[in-house]
Structures are given as structure tokens and as C-alpha cells.
ZAPAGU-907528 format. One line per field, with one value per residue: z, y, x of N, C-alpha, C in turn; residue number from 1. Coordinates in pm, 1 decimal. Layout:
N
n.c3	Z / ...
n.c2	Y / ...
n.c1	X / ...
ca.c3	Z / ...
ca.c2	Y / ...
ca.c1	X / ...
c.c3	Z / ...
c.c2	Y / ...
c.c1	X / ...
k	NUM / ...
REM end
This chain:
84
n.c3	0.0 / 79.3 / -107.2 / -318.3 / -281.2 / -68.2 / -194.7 / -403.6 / -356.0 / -259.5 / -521.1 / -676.2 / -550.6 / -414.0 / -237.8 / -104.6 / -8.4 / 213.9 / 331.8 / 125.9 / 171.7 / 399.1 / 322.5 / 144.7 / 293.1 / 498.3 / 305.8 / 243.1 / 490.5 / 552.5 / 416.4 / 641.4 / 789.7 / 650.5 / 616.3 / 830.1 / 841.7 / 578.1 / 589.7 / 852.4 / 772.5 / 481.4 / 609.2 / 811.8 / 680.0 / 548.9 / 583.1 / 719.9 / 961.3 / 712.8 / 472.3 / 190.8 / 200.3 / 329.3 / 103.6 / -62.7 / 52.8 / 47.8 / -212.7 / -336.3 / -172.1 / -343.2 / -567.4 / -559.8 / -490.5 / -760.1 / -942.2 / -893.5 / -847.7 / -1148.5 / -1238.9 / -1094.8 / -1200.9 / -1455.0 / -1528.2 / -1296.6 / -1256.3 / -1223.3 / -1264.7 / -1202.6 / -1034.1 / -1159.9 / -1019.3 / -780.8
n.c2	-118.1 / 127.8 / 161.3 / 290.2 / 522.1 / 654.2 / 683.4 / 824.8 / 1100.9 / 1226.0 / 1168.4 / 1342.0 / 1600.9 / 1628.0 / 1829.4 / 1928.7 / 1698.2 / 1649.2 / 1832.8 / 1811.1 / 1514.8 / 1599.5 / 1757.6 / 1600.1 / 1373.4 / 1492.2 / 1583.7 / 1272.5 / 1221.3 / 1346.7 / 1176.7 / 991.1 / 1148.1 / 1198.5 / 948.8 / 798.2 / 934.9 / 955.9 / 670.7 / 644.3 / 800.3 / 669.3 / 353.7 / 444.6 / 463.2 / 425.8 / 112.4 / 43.4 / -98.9 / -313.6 / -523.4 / -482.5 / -187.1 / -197.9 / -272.8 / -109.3 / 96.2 / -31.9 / -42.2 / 238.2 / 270.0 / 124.9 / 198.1 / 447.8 / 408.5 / 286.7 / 456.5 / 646.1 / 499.1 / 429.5 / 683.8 / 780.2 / 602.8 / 707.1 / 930.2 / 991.7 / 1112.5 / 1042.6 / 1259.0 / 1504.2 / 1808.5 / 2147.0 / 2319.5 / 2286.6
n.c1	81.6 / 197.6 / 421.2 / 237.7 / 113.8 / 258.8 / 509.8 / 450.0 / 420.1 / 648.6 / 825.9 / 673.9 / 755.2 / 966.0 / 1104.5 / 878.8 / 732.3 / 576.0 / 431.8 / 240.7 / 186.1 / 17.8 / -158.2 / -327.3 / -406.7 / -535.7 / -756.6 / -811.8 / -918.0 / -1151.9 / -1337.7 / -1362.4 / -1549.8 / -1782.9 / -1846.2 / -1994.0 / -2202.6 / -2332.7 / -2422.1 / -2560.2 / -2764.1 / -2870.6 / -2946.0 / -3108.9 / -3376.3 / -3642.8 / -3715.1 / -3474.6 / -3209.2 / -3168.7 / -3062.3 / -3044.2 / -3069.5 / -2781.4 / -2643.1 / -2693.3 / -2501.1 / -2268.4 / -2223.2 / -2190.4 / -2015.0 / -1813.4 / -1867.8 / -1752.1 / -1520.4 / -1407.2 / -1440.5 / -1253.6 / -1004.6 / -977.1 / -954.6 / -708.9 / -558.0 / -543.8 / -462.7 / -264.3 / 61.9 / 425.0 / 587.9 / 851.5 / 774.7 / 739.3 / 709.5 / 889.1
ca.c3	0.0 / 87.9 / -191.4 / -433.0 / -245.9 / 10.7 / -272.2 / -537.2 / -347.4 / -326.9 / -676.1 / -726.7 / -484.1 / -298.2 / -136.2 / -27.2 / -2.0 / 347.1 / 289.8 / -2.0 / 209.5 / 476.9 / 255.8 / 98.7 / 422.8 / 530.7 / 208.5 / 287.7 / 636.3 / 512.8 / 423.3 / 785.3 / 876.9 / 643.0 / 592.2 / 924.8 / 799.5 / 482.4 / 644.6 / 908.4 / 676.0 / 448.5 / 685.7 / 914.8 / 663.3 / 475.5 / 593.0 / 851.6 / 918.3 / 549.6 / 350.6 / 60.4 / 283.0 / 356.9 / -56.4 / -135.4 / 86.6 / -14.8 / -384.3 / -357.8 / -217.8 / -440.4 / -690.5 / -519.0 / -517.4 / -882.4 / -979.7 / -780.5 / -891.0 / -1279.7 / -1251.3 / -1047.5 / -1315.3 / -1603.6 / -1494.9 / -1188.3 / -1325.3 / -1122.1 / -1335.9 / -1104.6 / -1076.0 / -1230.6 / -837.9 / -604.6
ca.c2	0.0 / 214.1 / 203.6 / 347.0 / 615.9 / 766.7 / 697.3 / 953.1 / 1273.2 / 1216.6 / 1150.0 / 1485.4 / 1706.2 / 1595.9 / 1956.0 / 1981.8 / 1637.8 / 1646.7 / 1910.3 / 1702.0 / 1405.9 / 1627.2 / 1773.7 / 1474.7 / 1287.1 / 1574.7 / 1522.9 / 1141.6 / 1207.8 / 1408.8 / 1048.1 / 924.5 / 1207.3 / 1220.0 / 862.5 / 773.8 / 1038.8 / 882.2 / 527.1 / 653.8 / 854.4 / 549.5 / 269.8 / 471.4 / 544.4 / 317.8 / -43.5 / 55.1 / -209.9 / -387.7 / -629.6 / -411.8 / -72.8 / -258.1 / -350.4 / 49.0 / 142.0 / -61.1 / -4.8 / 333.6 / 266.8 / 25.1 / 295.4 / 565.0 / 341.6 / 221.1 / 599.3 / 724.8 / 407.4 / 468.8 / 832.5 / 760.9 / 531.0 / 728.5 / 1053.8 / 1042.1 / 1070.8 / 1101.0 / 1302.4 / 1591.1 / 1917.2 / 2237.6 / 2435.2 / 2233.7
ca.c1	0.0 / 263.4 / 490.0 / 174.1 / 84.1 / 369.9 / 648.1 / 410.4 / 451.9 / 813.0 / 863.5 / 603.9 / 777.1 / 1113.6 / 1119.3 / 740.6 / 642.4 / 552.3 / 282.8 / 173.3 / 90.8 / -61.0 / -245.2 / -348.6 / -432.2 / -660.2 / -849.2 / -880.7 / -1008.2 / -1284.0 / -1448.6 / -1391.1 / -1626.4 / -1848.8 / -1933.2 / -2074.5 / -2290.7 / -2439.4 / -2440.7 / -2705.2 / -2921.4 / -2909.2 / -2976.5 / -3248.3 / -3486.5 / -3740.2 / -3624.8 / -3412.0 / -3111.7 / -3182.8 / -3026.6 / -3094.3 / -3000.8 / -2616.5 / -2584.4 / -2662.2 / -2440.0 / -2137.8 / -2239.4 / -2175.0 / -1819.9 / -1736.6 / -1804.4 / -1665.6 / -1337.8 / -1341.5 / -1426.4 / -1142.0 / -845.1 / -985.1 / -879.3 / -558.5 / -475.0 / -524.9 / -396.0 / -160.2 / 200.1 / 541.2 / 707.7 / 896.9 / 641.5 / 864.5 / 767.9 / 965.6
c.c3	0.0 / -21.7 / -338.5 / -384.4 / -214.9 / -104.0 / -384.8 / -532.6 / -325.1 / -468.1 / -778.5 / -661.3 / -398.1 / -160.3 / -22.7 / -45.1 / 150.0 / 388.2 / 225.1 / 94.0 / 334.4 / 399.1 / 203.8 / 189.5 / 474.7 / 485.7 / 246.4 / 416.5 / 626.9 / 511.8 / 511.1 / 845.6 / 821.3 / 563.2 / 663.1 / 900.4 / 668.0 / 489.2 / 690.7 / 827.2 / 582.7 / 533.9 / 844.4 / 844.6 / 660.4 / 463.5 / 672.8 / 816.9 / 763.3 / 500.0 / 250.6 / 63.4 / 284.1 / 188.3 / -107.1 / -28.3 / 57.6 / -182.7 / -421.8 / -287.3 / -210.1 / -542.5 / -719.3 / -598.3 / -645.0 / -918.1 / -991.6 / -862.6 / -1022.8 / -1307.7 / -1213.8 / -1194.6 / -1422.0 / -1572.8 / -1396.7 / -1281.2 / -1200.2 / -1154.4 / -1250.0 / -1148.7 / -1105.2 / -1087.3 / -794.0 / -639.4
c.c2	125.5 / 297.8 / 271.5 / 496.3 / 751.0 / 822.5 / 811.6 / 1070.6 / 1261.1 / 1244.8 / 1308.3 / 1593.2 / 1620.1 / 1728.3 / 1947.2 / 1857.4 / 1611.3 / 1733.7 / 1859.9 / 1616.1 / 1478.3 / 1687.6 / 1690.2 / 1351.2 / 1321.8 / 1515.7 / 1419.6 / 1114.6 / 1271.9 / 1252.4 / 968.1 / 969.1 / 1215.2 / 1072.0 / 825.4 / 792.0 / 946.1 / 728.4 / 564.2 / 712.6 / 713.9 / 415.8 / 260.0 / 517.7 / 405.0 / 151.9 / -74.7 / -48.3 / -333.3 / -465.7 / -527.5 / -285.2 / -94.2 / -247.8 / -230.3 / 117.9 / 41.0 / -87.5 / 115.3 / 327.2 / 252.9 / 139.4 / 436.6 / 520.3 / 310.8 / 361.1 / 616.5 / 612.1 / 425.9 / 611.7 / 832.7 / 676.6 / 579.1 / 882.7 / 1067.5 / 1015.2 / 1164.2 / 1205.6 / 1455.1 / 1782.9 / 2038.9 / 2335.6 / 2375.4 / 2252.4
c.c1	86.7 / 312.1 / 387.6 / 168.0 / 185.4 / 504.7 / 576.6 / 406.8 / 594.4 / 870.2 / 767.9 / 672.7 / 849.5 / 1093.8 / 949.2 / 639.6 / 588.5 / 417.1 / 204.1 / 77.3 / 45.4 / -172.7 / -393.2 / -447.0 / -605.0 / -767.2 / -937.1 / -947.7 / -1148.1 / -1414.3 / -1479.6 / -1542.9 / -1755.7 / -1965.9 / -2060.2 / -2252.2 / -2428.3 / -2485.1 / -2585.1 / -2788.4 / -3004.0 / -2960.7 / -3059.5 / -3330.1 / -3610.8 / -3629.3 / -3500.6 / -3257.8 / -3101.8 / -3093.6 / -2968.0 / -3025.9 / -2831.6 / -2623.8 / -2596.4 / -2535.0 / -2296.2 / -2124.1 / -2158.8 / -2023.0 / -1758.9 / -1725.5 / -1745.4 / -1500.7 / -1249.4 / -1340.0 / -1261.0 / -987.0 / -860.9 / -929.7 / -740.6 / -496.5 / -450.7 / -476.1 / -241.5 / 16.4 / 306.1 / 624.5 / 734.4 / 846.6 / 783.8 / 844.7 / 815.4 / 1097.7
k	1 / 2 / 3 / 4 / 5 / 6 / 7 / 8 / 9 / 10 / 11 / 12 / 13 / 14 / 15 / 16 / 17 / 18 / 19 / 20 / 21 / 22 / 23 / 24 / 25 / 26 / 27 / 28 / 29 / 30 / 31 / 32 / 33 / 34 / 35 / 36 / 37 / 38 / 39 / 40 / 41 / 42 / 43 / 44 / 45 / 46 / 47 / 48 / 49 / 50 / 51 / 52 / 53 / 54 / 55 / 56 / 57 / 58 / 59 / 60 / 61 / 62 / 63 / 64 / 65 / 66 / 67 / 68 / 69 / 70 / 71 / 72 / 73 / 74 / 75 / 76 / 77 / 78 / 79 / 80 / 81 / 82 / 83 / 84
REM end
């Protein structure tokens, strides 16, 4: 896991990768906070604890995730940014 992630702000920014992955981190904590969030809305309305309720909620992200690794894949490049 490491070597995809930690090693790509390095290889983007030697000088200011440390900001990078705080930066970065932040970002990814945002979804700590604001899953919880769409769990309970989803899984207290119509049908409550569900079957059905659980399978929309790990639908959405599954396709958060494929979204998200389809873009990383077709965009992210190491090549060394011309500010650092």
C-alpha cells in the first residue's frame, strides 16, 4: 500500500512532499467524517437495518473506489512538478 501512495509525493515534490501528504491525508479524512454520515441517513430510513439498505451502501463505495483508482490510473504521473 505504501509504496503506491507515500512513494508519489516524493517522486512529485522531494522539497514539499511532506505538505503534499498532509495535505493529501486531510483530504482522505474528510471520508472518515463524512461517511458515518451517509451510512445513518441510508440505513435509518425506509427499511431501517436492510439487507438491501447494507448492498446500497457498499455499492456506492465500491463505486466511489473504482471511480477514484480509474482516474488515479489514467492521470496520476510522477514526473517531477517544475515548483519544487
Amino acid at each position: 500500500m505504501y509504496a503506491g501512495y507515500l512513494v508519489q509525493y516524493t517522486e512529485l515534490s522531494p522539497n514539499y512532499a511532506g505538505v503534499l501528504i498532509g495535505l493529501g491525508n486531510s483530504i482522505g479524512t474528510l471520508t472518515g467524517i463524512i461517511a458515518p454520515y451517509v451510512v445513518g441517513v441510508l440505513t435509518s430510513g425506509e427499511g431501517g437495518q436492510s439487507v438491501e439498505n447494507w448492498q446500497t451502501v457498499f455499492f456506492i463505495a465500491a463505486g466511489i473506489y473504482a471511480c477514484i483508482t480509474v482516474i488515479y490510473g489514467l492521470f496520476s504521473s510522477s514526473v517531477r512538478q517544475k515548483w519544487d
